[in-house]
Structures are given as structure tokens and as C-alpha cells.
mmCIF file as gemmi writes it, N, C-alpha and C atoms, coordinates in Angstrom:
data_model
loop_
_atom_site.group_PDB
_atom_site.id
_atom_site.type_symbol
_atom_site.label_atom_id
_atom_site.label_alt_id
_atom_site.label_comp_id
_atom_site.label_asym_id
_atom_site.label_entity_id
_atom_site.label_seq_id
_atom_site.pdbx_PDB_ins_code
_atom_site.Cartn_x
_atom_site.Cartn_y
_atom_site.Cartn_z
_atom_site.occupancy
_atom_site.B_iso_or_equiv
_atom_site.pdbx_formal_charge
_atom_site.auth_seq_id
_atom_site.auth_asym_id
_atom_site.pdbx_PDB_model_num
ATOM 1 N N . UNK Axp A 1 ? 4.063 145.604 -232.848 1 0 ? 1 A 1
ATOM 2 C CA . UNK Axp A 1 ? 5.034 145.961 -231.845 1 0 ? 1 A 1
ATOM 3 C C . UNK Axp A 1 ? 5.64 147.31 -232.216 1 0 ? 1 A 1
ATOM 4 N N . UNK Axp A 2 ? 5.882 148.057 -230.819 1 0 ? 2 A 1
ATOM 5 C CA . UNK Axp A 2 ? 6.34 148.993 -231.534 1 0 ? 2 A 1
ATOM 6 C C . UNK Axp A 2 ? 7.956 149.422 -230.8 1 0 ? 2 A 1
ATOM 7 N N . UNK Axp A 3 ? 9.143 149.773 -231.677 1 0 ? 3 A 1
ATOM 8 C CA . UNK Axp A 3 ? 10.153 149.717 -230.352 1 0 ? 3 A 1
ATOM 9 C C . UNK Axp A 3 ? 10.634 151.597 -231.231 1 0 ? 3 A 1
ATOM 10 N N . UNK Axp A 4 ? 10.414 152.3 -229.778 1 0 ? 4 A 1
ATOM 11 C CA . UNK Axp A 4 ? 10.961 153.669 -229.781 1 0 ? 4 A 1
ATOM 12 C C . UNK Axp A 4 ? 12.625 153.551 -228.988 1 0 ? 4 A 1
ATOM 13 N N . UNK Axp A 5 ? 13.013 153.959 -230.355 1 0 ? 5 A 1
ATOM 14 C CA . UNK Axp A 5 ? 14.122 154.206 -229.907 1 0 ? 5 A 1
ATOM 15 C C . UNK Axp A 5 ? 15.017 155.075 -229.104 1 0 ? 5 A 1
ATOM 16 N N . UNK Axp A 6 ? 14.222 155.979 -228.631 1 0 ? 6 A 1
ATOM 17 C CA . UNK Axp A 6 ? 14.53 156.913 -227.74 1 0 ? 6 A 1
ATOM 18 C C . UNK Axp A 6 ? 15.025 156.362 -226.135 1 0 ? 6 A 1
ATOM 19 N N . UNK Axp A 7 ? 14.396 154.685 -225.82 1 0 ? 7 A 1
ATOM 20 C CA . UNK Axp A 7 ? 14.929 154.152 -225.316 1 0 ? 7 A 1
ATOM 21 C C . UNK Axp A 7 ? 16.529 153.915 -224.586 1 0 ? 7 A 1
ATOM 22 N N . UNK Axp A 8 ? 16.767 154.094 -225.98 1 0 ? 8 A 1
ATOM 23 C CA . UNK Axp A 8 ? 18.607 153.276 -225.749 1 0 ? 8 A 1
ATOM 24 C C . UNK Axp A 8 ? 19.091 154.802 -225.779 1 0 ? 8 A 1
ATOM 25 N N . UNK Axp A 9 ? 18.522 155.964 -225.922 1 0 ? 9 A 1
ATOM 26 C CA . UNK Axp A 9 ? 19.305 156.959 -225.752 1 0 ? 9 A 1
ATOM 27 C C . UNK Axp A 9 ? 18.817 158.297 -226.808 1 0 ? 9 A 1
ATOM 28 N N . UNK Axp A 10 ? 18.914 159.566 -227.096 1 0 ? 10 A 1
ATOM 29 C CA . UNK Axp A 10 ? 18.985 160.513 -227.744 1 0 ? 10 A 1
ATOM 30 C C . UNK Axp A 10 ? 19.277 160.476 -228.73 1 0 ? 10 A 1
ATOM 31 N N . UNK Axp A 11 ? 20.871 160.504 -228.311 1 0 ? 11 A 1
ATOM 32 C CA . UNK Axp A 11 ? 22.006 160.017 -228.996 1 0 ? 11 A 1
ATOM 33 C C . UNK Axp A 11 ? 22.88 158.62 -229.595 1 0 ? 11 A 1
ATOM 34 N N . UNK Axp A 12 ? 22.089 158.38 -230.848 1 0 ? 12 A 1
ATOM 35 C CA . UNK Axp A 12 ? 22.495 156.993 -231.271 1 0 ? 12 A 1
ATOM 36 C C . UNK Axp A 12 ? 23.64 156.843 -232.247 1 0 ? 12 A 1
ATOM 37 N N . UNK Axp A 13 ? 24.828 157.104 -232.084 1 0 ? 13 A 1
ATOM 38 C CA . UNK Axp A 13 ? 26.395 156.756 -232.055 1 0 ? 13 A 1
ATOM 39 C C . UNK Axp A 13 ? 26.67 155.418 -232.214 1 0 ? 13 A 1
ATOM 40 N N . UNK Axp A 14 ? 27.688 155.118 -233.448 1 0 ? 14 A 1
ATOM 41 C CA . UNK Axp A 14 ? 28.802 154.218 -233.279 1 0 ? 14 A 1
ATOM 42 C C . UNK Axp A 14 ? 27.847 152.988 -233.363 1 0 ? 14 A 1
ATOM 43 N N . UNK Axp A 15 ? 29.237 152.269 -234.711 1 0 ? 15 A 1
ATOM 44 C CA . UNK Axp A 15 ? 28.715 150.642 -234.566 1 0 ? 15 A 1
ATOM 45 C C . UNK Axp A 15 ? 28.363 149.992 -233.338 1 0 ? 15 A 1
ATOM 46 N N . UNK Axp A 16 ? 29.127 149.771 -232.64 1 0 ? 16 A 1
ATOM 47 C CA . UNK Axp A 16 ? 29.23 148.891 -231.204 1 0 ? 16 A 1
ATOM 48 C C . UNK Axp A 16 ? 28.088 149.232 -230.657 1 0 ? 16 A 1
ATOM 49 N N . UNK Axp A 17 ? 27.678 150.387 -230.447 1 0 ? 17 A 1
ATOM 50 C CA . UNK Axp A 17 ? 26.636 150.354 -229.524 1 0 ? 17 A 1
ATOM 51 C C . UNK Axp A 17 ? 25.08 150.197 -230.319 1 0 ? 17 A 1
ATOM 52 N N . UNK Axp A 18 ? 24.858 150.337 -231.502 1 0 ? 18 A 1
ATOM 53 C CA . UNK Axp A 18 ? 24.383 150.056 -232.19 1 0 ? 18 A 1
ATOM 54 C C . UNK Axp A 18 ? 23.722 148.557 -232.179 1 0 ? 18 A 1
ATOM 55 N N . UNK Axp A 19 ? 25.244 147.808 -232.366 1 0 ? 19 A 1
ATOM 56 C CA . UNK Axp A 19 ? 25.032 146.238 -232.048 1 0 ? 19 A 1
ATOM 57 C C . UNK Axp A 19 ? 24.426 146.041 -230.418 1 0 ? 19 A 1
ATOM 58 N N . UNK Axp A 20 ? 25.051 146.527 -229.577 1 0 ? 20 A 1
ATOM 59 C CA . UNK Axp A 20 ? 24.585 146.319 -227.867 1 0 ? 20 A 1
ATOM 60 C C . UNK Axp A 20 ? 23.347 146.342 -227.992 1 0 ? 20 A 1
ATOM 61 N N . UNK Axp A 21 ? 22.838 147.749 -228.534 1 0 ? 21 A 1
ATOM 62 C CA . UNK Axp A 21 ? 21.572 147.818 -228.057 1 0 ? 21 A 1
ATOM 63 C C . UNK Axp A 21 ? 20.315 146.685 -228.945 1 0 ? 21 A 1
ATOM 64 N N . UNK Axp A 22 ? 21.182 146.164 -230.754 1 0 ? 22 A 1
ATOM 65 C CA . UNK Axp A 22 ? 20.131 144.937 -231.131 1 0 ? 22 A 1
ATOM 66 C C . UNK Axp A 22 ? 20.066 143.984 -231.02 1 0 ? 22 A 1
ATOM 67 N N . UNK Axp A 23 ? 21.678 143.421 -229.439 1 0 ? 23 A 1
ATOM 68 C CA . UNK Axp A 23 ? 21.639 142.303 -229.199 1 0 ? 23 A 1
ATOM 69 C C . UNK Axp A 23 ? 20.636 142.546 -227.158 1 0 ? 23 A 1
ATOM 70 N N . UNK Axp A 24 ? 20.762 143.457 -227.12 1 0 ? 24 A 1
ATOM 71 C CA . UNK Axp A 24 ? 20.129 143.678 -225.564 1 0 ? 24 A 1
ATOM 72 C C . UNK Axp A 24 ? 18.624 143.709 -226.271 1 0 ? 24 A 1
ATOM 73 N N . UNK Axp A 25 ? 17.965 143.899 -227.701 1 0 ? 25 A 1
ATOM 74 C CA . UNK Axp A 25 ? 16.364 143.345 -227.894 1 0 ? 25 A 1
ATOM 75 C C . UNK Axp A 25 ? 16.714 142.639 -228.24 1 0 ? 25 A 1
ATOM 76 N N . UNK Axp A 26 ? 16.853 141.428 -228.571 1 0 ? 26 A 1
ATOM 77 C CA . UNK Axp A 26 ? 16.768 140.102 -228.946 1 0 ? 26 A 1
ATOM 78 C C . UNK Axp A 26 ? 15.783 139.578 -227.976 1 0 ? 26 A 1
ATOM 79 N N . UNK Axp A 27 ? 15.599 139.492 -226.841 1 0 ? 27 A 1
ATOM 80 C CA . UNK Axp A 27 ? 14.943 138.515 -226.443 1 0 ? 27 A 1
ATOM 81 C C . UNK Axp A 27 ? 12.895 139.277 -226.455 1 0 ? 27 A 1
ATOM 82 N N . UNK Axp A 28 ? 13.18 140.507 -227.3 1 0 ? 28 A 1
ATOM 83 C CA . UNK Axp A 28 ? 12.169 141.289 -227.131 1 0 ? 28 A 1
ATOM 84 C C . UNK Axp A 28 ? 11.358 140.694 -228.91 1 0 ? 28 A 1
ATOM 85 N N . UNK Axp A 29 ? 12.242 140.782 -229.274 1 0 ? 29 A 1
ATOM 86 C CA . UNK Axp A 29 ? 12.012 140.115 -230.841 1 0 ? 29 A 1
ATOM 87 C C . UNK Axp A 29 ? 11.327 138.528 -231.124 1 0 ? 29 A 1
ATOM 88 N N . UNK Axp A 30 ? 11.669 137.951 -229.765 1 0 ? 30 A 1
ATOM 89 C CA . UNK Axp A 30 ? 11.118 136.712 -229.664 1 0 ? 30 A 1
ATOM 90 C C . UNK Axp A 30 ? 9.476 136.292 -229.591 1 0 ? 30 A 1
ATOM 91 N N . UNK Axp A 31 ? 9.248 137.533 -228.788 1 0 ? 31 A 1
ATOM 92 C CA . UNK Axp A 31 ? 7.909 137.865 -228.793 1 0 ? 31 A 1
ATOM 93 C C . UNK Axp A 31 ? 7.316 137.789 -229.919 1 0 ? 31 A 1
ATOM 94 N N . UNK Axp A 32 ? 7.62 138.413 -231.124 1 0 ? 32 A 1
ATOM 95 C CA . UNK Axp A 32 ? 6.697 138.733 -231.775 1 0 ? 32 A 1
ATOM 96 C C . UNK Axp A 32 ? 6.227 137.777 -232.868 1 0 ? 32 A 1
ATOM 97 N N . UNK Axp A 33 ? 4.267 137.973 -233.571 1 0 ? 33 A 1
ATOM 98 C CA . UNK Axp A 33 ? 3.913 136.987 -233.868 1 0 ? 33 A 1
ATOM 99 C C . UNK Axp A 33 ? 4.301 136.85 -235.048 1 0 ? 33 A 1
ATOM 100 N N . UNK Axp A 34 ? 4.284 135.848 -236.375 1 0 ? 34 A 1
ATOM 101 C CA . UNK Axp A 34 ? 4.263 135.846 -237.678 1 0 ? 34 A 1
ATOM 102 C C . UNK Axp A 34 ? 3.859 136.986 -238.627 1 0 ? 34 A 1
ATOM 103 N N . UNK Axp A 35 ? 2.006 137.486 -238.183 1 0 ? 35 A 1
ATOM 104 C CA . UNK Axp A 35 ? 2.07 138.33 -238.672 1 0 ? 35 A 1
ATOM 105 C C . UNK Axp A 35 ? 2.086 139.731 -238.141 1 0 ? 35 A 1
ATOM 106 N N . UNK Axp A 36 ? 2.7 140.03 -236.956 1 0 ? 36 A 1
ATOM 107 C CA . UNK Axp A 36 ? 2.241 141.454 -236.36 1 0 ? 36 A 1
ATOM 108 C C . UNK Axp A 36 ? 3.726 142.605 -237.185 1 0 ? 36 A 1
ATOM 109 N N . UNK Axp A 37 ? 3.201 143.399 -237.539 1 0 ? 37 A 1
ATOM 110 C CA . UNK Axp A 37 ? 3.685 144.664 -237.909 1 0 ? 37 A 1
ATOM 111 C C . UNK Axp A 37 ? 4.833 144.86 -237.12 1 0 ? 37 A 1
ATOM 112 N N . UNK Axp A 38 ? 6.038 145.555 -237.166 1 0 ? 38 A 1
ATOM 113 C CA . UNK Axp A 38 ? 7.173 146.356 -236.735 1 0 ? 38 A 1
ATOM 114 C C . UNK Axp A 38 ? 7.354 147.59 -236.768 1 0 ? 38 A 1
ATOM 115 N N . UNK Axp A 39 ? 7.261 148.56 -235.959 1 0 ? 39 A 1
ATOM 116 C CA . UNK Axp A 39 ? 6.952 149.892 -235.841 1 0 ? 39 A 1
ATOM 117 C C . UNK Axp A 39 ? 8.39 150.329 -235.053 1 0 ? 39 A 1
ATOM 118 N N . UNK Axp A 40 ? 9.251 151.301 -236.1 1 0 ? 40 A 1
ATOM 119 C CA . UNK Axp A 40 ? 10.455 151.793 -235.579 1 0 ? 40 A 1
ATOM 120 C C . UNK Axp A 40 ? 9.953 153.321 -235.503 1 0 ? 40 A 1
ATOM 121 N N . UNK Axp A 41 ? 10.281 153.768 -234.222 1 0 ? 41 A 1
ATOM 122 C CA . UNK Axp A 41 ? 9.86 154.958 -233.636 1 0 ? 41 A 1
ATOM 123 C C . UNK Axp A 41 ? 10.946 155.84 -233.285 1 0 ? 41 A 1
ATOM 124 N N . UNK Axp A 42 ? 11.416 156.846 -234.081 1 0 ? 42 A 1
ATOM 125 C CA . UNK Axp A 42 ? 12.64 157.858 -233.687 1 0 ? 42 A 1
ATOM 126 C C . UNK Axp A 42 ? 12.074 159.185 -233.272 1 0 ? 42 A 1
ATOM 127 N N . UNK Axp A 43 ? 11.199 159.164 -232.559 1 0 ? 43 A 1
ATOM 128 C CA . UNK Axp A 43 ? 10.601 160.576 -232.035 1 0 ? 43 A 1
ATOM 129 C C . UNK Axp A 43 ? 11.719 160.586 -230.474 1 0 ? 43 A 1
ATOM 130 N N . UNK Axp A 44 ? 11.949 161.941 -230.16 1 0 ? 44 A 1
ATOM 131 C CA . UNK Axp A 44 ? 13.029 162.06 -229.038 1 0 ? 44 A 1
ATOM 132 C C . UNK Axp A 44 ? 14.412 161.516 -229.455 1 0 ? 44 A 1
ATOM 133 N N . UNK Axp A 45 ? 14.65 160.674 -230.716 1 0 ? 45 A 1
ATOM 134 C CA . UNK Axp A 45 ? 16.245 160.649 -230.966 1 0 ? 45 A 1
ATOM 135 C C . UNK Axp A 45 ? 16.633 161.592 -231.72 1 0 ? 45 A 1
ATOM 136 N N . UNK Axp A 46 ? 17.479 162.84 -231.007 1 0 ? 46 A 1
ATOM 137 C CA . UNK Axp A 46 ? 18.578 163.954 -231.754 1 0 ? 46 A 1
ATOM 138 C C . UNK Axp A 46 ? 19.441 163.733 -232.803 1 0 ? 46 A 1
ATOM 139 N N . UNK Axp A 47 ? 20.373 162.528 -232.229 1 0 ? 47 A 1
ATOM 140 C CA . UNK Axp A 47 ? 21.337 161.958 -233.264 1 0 ? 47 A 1
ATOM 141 C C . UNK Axp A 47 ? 21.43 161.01 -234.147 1 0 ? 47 A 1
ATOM 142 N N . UNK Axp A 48 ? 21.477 160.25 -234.945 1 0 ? 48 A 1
ATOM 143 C CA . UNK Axp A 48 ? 21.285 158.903 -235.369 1 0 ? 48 A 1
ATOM 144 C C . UNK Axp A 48 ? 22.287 158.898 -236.352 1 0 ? 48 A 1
ATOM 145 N N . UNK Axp A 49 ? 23.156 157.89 -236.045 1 0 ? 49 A 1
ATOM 146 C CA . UNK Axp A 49 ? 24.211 158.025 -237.404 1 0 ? 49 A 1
ATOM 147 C C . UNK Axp A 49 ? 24.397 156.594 -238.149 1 0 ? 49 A 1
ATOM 148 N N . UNK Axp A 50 ? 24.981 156.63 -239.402 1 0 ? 50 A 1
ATOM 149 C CA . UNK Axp A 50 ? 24.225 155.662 -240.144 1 0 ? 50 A 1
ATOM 150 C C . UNK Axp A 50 ? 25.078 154.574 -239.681 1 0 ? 50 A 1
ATOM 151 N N . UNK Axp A 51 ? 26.287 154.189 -238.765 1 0 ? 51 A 1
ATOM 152 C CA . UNK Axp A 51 ? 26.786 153.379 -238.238 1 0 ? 51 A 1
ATOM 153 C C . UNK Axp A 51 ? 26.139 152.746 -237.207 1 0 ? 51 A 1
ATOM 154 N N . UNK Axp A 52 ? 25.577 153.366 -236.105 1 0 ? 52 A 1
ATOM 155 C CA . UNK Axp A 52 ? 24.539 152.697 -235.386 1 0 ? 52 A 1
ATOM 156 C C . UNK Axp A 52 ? 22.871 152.217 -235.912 1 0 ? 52 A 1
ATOM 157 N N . UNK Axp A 53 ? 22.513 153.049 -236.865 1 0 ? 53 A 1
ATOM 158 C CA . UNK Axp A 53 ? 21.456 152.414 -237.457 1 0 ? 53 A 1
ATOM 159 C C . UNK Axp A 53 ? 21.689 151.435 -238.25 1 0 ? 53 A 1
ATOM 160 N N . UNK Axp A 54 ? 22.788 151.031 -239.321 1 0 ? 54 A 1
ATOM 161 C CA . UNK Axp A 54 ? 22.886 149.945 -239.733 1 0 ? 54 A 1
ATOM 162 C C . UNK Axp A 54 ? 22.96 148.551 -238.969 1 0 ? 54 A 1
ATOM 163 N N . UNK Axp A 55 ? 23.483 148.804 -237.651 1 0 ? 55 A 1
ATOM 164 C CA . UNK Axp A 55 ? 23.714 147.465 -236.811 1 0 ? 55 A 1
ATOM 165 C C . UNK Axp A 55 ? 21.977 147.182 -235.893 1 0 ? 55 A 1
ATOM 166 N N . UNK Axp A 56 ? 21.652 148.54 -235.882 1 0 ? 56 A 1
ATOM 167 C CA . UNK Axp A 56 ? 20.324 147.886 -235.456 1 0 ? 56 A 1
ATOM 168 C C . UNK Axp A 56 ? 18.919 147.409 -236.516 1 0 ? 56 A 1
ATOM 169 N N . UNK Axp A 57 ? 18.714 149.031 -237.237 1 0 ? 57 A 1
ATOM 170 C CA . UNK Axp A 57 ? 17.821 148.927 -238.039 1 0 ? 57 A 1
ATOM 171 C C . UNK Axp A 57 ? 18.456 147.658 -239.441 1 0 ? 57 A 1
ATOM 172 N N . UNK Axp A 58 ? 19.644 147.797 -239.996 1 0 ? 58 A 1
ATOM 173 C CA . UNK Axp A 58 ? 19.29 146.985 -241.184 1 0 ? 58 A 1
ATOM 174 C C . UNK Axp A 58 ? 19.192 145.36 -240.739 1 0 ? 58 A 1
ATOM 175 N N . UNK Axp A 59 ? 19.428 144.996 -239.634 1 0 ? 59 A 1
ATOM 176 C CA . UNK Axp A 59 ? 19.041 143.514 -239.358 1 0 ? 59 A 1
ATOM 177 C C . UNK Axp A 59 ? 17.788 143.516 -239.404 1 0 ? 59 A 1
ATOM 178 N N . UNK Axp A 60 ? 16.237 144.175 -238.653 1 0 ? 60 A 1
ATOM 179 C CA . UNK Axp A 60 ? 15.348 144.433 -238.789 1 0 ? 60 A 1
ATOM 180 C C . UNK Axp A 60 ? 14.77 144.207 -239.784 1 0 ? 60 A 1
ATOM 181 N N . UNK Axp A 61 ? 15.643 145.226 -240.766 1 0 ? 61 A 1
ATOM 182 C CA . UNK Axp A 61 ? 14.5 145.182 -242.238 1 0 ? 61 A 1
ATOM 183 C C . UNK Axp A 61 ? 14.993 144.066 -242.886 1 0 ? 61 A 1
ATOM 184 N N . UNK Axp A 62 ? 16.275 143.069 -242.669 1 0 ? 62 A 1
ATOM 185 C CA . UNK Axp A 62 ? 16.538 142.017 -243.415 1 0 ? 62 A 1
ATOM 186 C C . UNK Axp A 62 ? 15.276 140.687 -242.688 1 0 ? 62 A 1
ATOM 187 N N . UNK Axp A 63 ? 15.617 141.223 -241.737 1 0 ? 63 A 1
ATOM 188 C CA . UNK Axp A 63 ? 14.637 139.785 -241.037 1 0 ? 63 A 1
ATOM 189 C C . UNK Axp A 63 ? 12.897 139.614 -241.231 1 0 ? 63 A 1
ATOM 190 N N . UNK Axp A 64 ? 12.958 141.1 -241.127 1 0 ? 64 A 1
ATOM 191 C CA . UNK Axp A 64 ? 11.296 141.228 -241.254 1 0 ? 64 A 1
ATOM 192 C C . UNK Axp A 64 ? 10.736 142.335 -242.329 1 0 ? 64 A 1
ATOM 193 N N . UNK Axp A 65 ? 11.509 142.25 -243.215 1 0 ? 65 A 1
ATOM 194 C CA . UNK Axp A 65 ? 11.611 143.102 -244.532 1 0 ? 65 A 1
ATOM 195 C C . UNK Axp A 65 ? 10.184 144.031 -244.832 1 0 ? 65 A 1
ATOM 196 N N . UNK Axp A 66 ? 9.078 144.057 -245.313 1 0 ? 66 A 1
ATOM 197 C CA . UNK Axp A 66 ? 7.793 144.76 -245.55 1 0 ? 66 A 1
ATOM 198 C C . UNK Axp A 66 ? 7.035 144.928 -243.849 1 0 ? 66 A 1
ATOM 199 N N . UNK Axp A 67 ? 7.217 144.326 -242.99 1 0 ? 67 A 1
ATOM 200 C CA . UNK Axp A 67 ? 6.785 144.078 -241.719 1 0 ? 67 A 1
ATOM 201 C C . UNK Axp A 67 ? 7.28 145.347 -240.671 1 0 ? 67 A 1
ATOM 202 N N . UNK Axp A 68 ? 8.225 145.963 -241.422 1 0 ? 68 A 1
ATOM 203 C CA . UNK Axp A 68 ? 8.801 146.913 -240.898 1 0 ? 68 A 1
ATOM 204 C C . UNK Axp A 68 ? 8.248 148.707 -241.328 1 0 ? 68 A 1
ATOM 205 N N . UNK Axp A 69 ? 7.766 149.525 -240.176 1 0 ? 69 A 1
ATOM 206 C CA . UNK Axp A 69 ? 7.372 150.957 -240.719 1 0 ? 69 A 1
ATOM 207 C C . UNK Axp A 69 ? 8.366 151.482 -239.699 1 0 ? 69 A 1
ATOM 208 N N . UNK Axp A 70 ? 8.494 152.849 -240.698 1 0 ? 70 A 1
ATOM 209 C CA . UNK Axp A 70 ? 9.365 154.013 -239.853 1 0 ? 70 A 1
ATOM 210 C C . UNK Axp A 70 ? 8.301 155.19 -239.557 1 0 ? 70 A 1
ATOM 211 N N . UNK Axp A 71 ? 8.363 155.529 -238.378 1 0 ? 71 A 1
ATOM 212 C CA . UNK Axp A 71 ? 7.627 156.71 -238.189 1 0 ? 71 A 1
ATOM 213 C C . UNK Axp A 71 ? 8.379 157.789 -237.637 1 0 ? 71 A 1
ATOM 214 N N . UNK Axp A 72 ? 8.214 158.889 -237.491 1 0 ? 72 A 1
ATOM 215 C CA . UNK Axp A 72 ? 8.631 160.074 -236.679 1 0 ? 72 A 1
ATOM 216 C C . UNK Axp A 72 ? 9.741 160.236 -237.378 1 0 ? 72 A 1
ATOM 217 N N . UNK Axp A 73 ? 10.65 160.643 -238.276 1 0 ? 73 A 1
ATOM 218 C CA . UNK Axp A 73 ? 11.499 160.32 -238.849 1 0 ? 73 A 1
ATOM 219 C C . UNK Axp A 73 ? 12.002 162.051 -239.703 1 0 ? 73 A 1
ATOM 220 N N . UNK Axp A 74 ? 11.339 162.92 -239.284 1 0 ? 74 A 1
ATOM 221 C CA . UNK Axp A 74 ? 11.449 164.564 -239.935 1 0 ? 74 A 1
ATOM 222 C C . UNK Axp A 74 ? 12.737 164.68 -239.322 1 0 ? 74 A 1
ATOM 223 N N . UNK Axp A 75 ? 13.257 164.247 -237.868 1 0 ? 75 A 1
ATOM 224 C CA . UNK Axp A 75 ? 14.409 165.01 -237.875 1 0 ? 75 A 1
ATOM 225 C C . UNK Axp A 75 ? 15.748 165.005 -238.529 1 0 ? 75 A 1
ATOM 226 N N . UNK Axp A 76 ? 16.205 166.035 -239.249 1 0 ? 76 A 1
ATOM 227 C CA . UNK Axp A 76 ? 17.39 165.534 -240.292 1 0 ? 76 A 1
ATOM 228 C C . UNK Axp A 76 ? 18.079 164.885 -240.162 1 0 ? 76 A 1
ATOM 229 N N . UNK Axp A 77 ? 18.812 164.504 -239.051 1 0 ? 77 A 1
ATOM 230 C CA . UNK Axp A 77 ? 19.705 163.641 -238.242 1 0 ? 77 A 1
ATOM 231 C C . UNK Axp A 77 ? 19.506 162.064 -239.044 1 0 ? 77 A 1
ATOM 232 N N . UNK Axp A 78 ? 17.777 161.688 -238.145 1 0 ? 78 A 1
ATOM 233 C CA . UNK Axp A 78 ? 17.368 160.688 -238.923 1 0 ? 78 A 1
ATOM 234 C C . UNK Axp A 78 ? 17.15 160.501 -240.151 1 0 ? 78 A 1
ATOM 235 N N . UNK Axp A 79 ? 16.867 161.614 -240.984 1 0 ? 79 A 1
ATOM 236 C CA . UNK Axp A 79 ? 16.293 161.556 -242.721 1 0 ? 79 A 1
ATOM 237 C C . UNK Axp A 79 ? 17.363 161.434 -243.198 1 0 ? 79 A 1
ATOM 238 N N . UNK Axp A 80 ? 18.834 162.007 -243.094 1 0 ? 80 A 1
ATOM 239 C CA . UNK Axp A 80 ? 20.077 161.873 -243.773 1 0 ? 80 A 1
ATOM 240 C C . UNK Axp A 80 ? 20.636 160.369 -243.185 1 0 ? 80 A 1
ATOM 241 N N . UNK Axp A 81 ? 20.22 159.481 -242.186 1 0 ? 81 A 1
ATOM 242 C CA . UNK Axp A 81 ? 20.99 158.596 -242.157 1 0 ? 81 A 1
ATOM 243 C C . UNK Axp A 81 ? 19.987 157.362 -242.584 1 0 ? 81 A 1
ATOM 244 N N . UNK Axp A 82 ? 19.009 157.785 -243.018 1 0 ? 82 A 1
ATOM 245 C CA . UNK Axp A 82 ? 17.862 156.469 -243.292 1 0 ? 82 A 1
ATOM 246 C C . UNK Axp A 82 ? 18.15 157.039 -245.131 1 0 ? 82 A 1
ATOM 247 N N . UNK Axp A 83 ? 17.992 157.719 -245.706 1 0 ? 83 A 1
ATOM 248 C CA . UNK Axp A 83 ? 18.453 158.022 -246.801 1 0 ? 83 A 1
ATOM 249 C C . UNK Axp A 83 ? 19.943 157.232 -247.097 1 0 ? 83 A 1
ATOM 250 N N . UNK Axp A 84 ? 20.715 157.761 -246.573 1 0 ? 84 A 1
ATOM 251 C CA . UNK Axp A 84 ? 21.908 157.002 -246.478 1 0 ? 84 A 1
ATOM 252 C C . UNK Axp A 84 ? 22.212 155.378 -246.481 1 0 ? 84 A 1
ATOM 253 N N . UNK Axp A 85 ? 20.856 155.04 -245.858 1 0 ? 85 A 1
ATOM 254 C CA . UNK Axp A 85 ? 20.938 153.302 -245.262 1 0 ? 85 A 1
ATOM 255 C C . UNK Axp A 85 ? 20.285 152.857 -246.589 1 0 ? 85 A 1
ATOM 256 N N . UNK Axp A 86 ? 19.095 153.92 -246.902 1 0 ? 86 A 1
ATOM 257 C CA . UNK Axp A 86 ? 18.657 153.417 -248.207 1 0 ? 86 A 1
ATOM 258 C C . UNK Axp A 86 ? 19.85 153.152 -249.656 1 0 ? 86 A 1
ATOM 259 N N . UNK Axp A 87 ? 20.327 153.823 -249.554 1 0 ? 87 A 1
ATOM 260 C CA . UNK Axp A 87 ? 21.176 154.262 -250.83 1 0 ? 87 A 1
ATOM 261 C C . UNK Axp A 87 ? 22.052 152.71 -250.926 1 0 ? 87 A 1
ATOM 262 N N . UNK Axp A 88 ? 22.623 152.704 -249.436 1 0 ? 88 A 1
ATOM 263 C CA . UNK Axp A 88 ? 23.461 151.534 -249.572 1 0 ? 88 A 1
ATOM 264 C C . UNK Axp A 88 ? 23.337 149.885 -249.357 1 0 ? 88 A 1
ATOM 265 N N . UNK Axp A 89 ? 22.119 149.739 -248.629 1 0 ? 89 A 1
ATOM 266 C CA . UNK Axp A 89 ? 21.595 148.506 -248.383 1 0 ? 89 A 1
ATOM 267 C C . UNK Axp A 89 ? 20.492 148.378 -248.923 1 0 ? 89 A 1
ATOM 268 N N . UNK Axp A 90 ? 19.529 149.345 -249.725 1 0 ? 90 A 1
ATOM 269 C CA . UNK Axp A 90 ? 18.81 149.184 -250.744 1 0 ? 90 A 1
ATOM 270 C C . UNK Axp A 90 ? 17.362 148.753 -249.31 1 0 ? 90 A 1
ATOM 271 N N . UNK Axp A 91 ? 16.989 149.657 -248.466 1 0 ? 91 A 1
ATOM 272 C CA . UNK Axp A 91 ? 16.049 149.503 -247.354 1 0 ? 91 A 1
ATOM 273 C C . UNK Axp A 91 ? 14.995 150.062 -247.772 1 0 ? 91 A 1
């Protein structure tokens, strides 16, 4: 599966919406099989700050821990806040 996040917006801001947008996939998550792969896609997101990626992405990697790849991920925006997520939730 693959979920691009460019979806929910450019600009990925703020806990709250963070949470909106990983409780508005939930029923997308249901789908998927035991063993199929997780493909997080930040190509077309400008902003990403480590408050909205923690509410989406670190549930992700808790739930489906090795099952999870990051791709597209050069833009600094994203590299300083996935660095960041690393440092503190150990992702």
C-alpha cells in the first residue's frame, strides 16, 4: 500500500490535524494484508513539521514497525522532521 501524503495537503502543520488526517485513514488501514508493505510517500509535501508527523507517521511505525518505507523524503522540511522523529521516538 502506498499512502502519499500530499493528499491531506502541502502543508502538514500542527498536532490536531495531524491526528484528523490518521483518524480520517483508519478505515483505509483496514484494508491492509498481514504481510503487504507500507509505503509513506512525501513527494509534493513543502512543509512537514514534527508535530503533525508524530500523530500520523509515529502510530504507523508503532503498529507496523519494519513494514513501513519512507520514500521521497530529500526535501529538508521532511529530512529535519523525520530526523527529529528519529531522535525522539527512536523510528
Amino acid at each position: 500500500m502506498q499512502i502519499s501524503l500530499k493528499k491531506f495537503g502541502t502543508t502538514l502543520i500542527s498536532r490536531p490535524a495531524g491526528k484528523e488526517a490518521f483518524l480520517a485513514f483508519q478505515p483505509t488501514l483496514k484494508e491492509i494484508t498481514d504481510n503487504e508493505k507500507i509505503e509513506i510517500d512525501f513527494s509534493g509535501v513543502v512543509v512537514l513539521t514534527p508535530s503533525w508527523a508524530d500523530e500520523f507517521i509515529t502510530p504507523l511505525t508503532n503498529q507496523y514497525k519494519e513494514r513501513i518505507k519512507l520514500v521521497n523524503t530529500e526535501n529538508p522540511s521532511v529530512k529535519a522532521t523525520l530526523e527529529t522523529l528519529e531522535k525522539a521516538r527512536q523510528i
